[in-house]
C-alpha positions in Angstrom: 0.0 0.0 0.0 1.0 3.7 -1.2 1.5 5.7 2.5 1.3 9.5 1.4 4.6 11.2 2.4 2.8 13.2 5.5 2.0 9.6 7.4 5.4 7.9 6.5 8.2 10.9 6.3 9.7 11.5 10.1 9.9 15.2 9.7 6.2 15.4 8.6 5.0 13.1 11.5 6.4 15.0 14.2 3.9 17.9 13.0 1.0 15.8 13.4 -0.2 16.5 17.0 0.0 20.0 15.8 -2.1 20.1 13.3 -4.6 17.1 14.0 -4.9 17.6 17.8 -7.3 17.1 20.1 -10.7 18.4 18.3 -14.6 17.6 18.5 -14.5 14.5 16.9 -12.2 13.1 19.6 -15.1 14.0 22.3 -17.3 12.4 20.5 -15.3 9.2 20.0 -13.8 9.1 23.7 -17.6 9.9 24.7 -18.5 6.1 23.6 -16.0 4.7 26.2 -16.8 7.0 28.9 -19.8 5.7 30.9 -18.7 2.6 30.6 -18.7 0.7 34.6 -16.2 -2.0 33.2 -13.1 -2.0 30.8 -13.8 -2.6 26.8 -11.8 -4.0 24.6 -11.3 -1.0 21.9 -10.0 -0.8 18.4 -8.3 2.0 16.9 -8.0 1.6 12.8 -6.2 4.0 11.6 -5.0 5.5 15.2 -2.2 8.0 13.8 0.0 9.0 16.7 -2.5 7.2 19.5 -4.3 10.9 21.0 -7.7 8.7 21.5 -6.0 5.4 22.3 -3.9 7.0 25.1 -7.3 8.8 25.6 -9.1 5.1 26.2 -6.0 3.4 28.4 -6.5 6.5 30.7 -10.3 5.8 31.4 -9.1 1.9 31.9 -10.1 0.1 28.7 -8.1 -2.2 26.9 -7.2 -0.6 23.3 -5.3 -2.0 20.4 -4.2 0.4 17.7 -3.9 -0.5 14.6 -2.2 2.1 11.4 -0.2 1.2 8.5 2.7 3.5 8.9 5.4 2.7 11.3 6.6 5.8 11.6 3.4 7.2 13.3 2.8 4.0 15.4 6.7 4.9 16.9 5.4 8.1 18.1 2.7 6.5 20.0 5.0 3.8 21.3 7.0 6.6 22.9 4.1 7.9 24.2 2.8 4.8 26.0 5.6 4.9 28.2 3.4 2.2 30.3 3.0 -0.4 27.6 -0.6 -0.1 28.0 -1.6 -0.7 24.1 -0.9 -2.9 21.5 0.0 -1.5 18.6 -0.3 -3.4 15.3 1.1 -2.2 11.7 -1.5 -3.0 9.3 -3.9 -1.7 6.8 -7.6 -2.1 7.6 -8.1 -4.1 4.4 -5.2 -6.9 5.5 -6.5 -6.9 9.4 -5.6 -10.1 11.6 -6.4 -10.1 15.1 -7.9 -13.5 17.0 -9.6 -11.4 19.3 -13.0 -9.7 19.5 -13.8 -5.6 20.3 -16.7 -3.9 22.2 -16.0 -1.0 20.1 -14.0 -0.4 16.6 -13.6 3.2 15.4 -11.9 4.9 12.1 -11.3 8.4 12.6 -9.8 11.7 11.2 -11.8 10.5 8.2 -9.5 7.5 7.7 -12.4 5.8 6.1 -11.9 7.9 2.9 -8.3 6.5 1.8 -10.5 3.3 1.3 -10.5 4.1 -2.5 -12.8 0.6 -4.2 -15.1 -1.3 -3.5 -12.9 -3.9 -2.5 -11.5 -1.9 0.2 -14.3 -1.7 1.9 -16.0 -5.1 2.0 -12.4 -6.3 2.6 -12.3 -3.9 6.1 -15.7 -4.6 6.6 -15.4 -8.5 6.7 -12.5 -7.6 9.2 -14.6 -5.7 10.9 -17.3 -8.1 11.2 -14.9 -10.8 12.3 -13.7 -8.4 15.3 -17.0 -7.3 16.4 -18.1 -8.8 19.9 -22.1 -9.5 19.5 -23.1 -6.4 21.0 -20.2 -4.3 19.6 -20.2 -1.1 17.7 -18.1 -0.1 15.0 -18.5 3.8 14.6 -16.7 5.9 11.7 -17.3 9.0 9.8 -16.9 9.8 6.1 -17.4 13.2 4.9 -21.3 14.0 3.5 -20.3 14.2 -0.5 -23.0 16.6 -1.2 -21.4 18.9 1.1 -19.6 22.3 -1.1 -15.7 20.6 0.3 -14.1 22.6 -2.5 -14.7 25.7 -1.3 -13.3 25.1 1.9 -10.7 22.9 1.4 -7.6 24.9 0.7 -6.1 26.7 3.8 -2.2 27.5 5.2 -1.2 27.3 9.0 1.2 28.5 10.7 3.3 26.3 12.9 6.1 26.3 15.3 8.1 23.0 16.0 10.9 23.1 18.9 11.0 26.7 18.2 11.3 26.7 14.7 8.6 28.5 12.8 7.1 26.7 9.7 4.2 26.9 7.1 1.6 24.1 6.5 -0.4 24.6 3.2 -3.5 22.3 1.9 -4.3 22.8 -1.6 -7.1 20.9 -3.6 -5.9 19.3 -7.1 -8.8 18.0 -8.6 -12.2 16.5 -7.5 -14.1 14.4 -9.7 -16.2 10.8 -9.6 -16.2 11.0 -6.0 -12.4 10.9 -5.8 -10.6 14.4 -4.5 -6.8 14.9 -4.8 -4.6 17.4 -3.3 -1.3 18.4 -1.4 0.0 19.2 1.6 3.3 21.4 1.2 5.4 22.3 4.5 7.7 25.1 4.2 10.7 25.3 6.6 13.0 27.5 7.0 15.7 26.1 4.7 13.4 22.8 3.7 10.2 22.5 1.0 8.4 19.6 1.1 5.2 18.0 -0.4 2.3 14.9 0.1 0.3 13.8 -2.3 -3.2 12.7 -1.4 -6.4 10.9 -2.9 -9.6 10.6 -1.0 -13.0 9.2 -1.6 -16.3 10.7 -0.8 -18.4 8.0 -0.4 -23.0 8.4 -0.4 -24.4 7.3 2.7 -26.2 5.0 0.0 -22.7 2.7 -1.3 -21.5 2.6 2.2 -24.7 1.0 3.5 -25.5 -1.2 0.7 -21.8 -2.3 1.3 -22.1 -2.8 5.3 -25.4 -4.5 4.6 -23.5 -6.8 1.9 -21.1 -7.5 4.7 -23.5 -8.4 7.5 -23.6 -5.1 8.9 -26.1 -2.7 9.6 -26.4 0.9 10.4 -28.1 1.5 14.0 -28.2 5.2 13.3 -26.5 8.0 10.9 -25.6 11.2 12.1 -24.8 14.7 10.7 -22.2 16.3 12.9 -20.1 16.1 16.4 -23.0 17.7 18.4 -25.2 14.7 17.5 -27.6 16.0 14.6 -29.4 14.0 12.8 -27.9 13.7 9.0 -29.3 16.3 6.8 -28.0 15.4 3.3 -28.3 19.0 2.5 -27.0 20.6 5.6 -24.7 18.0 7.2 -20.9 18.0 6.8 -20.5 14.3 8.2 -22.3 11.2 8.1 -21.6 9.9 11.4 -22.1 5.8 11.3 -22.8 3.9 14.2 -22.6 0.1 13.3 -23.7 -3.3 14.5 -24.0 -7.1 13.7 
């Protein structure tokens, strides 16, 4: 599998707690774990540096995080200076664990590198396979009728161990559902650039494909405060999932 230079490139994964910090949809996810009176078994796909898994071990459950680069998985490692996850390298799509979950998530929108059809009944049969009886799998995909080109492009500003740096998102194309762009980072005496492809699935293919798999949707929301999905107003489609 094709990792995009931001996810695999040292000096580009030390920026990531900067820019994808701790946000909404990180309530929302850590929410599911919270009110729970005994531990869980949770997994992470797609956990990045391990903000929520770290975020999970601290409330008691027991996580496993799962990404495909190995240079974002060392991050969390050094993070998890008690050894309290297991971390797995592995793409969704090739998943092997022997044990069952209480809760799966994909966040950040990880859903959306899952580019064919095959992708996603592939991650969905893991899914399916790693799903205690009364477990949830929740992700999010972004709503597709939603105007994303007009907000998509933006530049930060960012500072890393003192040294100032620019972080600019730019949208290449976007057409039959699948967007392209780049990320460029400007340092001081340093340019560099990731390429990108996304895929903004319908509410429509993803459930026909979750009901393919065995799965069903349990409800579909439209944003972190909890809305109901508005295919005209709603940015996400929030999926909560079950056998």
């Amino acid at each position: 599998m094709h990792l995009d230079n931001h996810y695999c490139d040292p000096r580009l994964v030390a920026l990531y707690d900067l820019d994808s910090g701790w946000s909404a949809d990180r309530d929302y996810y850590l929410a599911l774990a919270q009110s729970k009176s005994k531990p869980m078994q949770i997994l992470d796909l797609g956990c990045g540096t391990g903000l929520l898994c770290l975020a999970f071990a601290d409330l008691g459950h027991r996580v496993t995080g799962v990404d495909p680069s190995a240079e974002m998985l060392k991050v969390g490692q050094t993070k998890d200076s008690q050894n309290r996850i297991t971390w797995l390298q592995s793409t969704a799509q090739n998943l092997s664990v022997e044990q069952t979950f209480d809760l799966i998530i994909m966040t950040g929108h990880a859903f959306q590198v899952l580019l064919s059809e095959a992708d996603l009944l592939a991650t969905f049969a893991h899914v399916k396979a790693g799903l205690a009886p009364n477990g949830q799998f929740v992700f999010e995909s972004r709503n597709p009728d939603f105007d994303w080109a007009a907000c998509w492009d933006y530049t930060l500003d960012l500072r890393l161990a003192d040294q100032p740096l620019q972080e600019t998102r730019r949208l290449l194309t976007f057409q039959d559902q699948r967007l392209s762009f780049e990320l460029v980072y400007q340092f001081a005496h340093e340019r560099l650039t990731s390429h990108s492809q996304l895929r903004f699935w319908s509410r429509t293919e993803i459930e026909a494909l979750l009901l393919a798999s065995g799965l069903k949707t349990d409800k579909c929301l439209g944003d972190w405060n909890g809305e109901p999905f508005s295919p005209a107003r709603s940015p996400e489609m929030i999926f909560h999932v079950g056998h």
